[in-house]
Structures are given as C-alpha cells and as structure tokens.
C-alpha positions as CSV (number, residue, x, y, z in Angstrom):
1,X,-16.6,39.7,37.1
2,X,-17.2,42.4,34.6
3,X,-19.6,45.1,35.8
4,X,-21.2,48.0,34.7
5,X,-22.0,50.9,37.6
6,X,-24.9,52.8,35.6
7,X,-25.1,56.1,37.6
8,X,-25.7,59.9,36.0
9,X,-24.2,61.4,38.4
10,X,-20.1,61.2,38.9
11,X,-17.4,63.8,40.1
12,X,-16.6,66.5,39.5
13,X,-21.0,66.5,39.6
14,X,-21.8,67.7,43.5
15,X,-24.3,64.6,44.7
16,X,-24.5,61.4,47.3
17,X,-25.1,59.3,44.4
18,X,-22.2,60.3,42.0
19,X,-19.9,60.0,45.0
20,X,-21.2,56.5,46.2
21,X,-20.4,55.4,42.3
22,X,-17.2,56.8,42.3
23,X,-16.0,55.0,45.3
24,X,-18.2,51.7,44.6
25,X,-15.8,51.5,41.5
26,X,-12.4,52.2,43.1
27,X,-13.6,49.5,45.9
28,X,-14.7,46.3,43.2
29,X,-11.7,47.3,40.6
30,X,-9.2,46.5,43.6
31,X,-11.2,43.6,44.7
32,X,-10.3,42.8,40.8
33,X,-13.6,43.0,38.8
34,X,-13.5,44.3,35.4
35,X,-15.2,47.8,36.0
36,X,-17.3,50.1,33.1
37,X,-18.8,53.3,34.6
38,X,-21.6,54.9,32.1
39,X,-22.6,58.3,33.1
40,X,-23.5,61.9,33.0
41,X,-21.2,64.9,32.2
42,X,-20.8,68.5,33.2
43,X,-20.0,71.4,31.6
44,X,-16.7,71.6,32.9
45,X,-14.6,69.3,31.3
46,X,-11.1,69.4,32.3
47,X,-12.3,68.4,36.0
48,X,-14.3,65.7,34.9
49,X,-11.2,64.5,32.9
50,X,-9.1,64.3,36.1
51,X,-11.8,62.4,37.9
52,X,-11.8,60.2,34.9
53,X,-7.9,60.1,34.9
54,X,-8.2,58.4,38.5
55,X,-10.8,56.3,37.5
56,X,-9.0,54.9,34.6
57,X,-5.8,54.5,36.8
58,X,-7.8,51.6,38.9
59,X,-8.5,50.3,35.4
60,X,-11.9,51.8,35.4
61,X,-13.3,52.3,31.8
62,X,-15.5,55.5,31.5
63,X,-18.0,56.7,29.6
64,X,-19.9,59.8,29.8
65,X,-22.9,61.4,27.7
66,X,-24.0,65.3,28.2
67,X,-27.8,64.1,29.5
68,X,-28.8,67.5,30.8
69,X,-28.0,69.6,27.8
70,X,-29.1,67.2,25.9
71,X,-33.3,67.2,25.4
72,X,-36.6,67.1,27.7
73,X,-37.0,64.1,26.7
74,X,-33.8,63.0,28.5
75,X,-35.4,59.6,29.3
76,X,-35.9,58.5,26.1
77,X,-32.4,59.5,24.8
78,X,-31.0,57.5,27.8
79,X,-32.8,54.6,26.6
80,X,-30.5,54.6,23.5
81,X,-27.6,55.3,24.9
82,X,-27.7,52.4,27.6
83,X,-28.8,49.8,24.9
84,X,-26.6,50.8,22.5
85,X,-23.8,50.9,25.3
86,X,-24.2,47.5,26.4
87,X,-24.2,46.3,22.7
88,X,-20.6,47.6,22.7
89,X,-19.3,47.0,25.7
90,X,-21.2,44.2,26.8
91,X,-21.9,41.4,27.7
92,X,-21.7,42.4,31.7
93,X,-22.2,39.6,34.8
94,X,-24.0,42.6,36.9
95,X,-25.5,45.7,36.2
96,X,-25.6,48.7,39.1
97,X,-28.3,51.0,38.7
98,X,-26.6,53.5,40.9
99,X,-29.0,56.3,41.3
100,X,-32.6,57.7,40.4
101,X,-32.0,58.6,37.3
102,X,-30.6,55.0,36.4
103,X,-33.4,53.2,38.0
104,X,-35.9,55.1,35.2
105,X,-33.9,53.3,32.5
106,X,-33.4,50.4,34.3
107,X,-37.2,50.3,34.4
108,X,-37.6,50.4,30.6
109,X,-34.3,48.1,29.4
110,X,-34.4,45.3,32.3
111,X,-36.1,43.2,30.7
112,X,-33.7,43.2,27.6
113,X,-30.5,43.3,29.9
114,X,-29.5,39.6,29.9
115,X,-28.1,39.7,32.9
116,X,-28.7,40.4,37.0
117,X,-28.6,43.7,38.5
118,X,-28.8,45.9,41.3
119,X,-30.7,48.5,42.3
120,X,-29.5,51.5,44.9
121,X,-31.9,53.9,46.4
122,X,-30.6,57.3,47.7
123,X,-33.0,59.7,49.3
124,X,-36.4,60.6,48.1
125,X,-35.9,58.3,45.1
126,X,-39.3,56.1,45.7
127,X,-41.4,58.4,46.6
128,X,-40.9,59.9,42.4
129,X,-41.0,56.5,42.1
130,X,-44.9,55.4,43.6
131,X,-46.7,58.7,44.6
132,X,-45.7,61.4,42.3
133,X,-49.0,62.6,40.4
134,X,-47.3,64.9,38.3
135,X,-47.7,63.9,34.4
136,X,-44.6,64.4,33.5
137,X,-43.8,61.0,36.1
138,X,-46.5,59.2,33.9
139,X,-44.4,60.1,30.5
140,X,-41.0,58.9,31.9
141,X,-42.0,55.4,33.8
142,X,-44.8,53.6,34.6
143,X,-45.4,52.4,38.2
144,X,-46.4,49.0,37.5
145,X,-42.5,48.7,35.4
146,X,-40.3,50.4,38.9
147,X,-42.7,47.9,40.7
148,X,-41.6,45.1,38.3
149,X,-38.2,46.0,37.9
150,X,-37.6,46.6,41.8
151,X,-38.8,43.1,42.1
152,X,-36.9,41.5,39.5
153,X,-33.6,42.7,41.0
154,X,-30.8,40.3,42.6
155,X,-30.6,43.1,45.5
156,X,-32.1,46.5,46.2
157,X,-29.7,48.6,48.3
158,X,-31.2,51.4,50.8
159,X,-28.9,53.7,51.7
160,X,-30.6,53.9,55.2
161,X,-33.3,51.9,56.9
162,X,-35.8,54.5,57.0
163,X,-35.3,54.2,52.9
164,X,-35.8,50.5,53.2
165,X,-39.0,51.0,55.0
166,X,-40.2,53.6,53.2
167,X,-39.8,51.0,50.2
168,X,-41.0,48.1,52.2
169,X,-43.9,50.0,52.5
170,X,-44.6,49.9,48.5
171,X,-43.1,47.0,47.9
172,X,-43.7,44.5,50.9
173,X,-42.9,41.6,48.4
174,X,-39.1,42.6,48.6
175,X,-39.1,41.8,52.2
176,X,-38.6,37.8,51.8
C-alpha cells in the first residue's frame, strides 16, 4: 500500500506524537508499504537531516515545511500545503492523521482526500477539539467538521483508554 503519515511533529522535534510517527513509518516500510511522511521542521536543520537520512534508508520519502515560523494563520497555510502535496505525490490507499495538529487539517481536506484514513489521538487532543471556547478554536475548525471527520474515519486510534472514553464521551457514535 502506499501511505501517507500526516504528522507535524517528527525528530529531532521533542513530542509523543513526532515519535509515534517516526516509528509507525520504520514499522509499515519493513512490513513493505510504500511510505510518504509530510511534516513540520525545526530550526535546526542538520539534525533533522540525519533523522531524515534514516528515514529515507527504510525507503521512507520525507517532506517537511517550516509551519511554526511560518504565519498565525498556520492552519490555513497547512491547508495548501497538504492539498497541494497530495496532488504531487498522490494518489495514497490511506492517509494517517498522526497528531493534533493533523487532525485540524484533516478536518477541512477529508472530504476532498479520495481515499480512507486514520485518525490518532494523543493526550489532551479532544478536549481542543469539543470544549475549547477560546475564539481562536472557532477560526481554525469547526466542531460540527472534527465531529464529521472523526466519524468518517476507517479507525480512530486512542493512545490510551482513558483517551478513548474521553472521546466516547463526545462521540458515542464511534463506539459501534
């Protein structure tokens, strides 16, 4: 299968989620899927040129984008980026939305995506998701869109069952 692991976090980046992605590749590529890896990128780029290095060496293609750096409106940006990614490097049998950040874009493109995905929930990722007042939540996704793209997902993946009730607890449809 070709897949694409959408995560923006990846080493040398410090996080649960950029980890979990790095090894989720190095595990399908030797189980012999065709593996693309869209992410984030740090400042400092010789480390995250060994990382990719590795990566590549499992046959792993890798791309990354500067999305801190890069505007406020980081959501929007992404947006671009992960359309016009999948454009070139697609088509993809499954999509990984890897982390909380992903998900937000997952929300606006899934719909467009052509294809099934995944979804994978680390820590306090749903509660941004469904009780966050803030306004600046409201800007970058809409409830009703998580809600709908959570649904319309092959899997969601919880990293931990108190994670899968917590979403269970929003989403009760995604119990069946």
């Amino acid at each position: 299968m070709k897949l694409l692991l959408f995560s923006h976090e990846l080493p040398p980046m410090i996080g649960g989620a950029g980890t979990y992605t790095y090894e989720l590749a190095i595990a399908l590529s030797k189980m012999g899927h065709k593996v693309y890896i869209l992410s984030g990128s740090i400042d400092n780029l010789s480390q995250s040129i060994q990382v990719d290095e590795t990566l590549r060496g499992h046959g792993i293609v890798v791309t990354r984008y500067n999305w801190r750096n890069k505007t406020k409106l980081w959501f929007l940006y992404w947006n671009i980026i992960f359309k016009n990614y999948i454009k070139n490097f697609g088509p993809f049998d499954q999509i990984i939305f890897c982390n909380y950040t992903s998900n937000i874009i997952g929300s606006k493109v899934f719909e467009i995506i052509n294809c099934p995905y995944k979804i994978v929930i680390h820590g306090s990722d749903i509660d941004y998701f469904f009780t966050q007042p803030e306004f600046k939540y409201y800007i970058m996704f809409s409830k009703r869109k998580m809600k709908n793209f959570f649904q319309k997902a092959e899997s969601v993946i919880a990293v931990s069952d108190y994670l899968k009730d917590i979403l269970l607890n929003y989403i009760p449809e995604l119990q069946n």
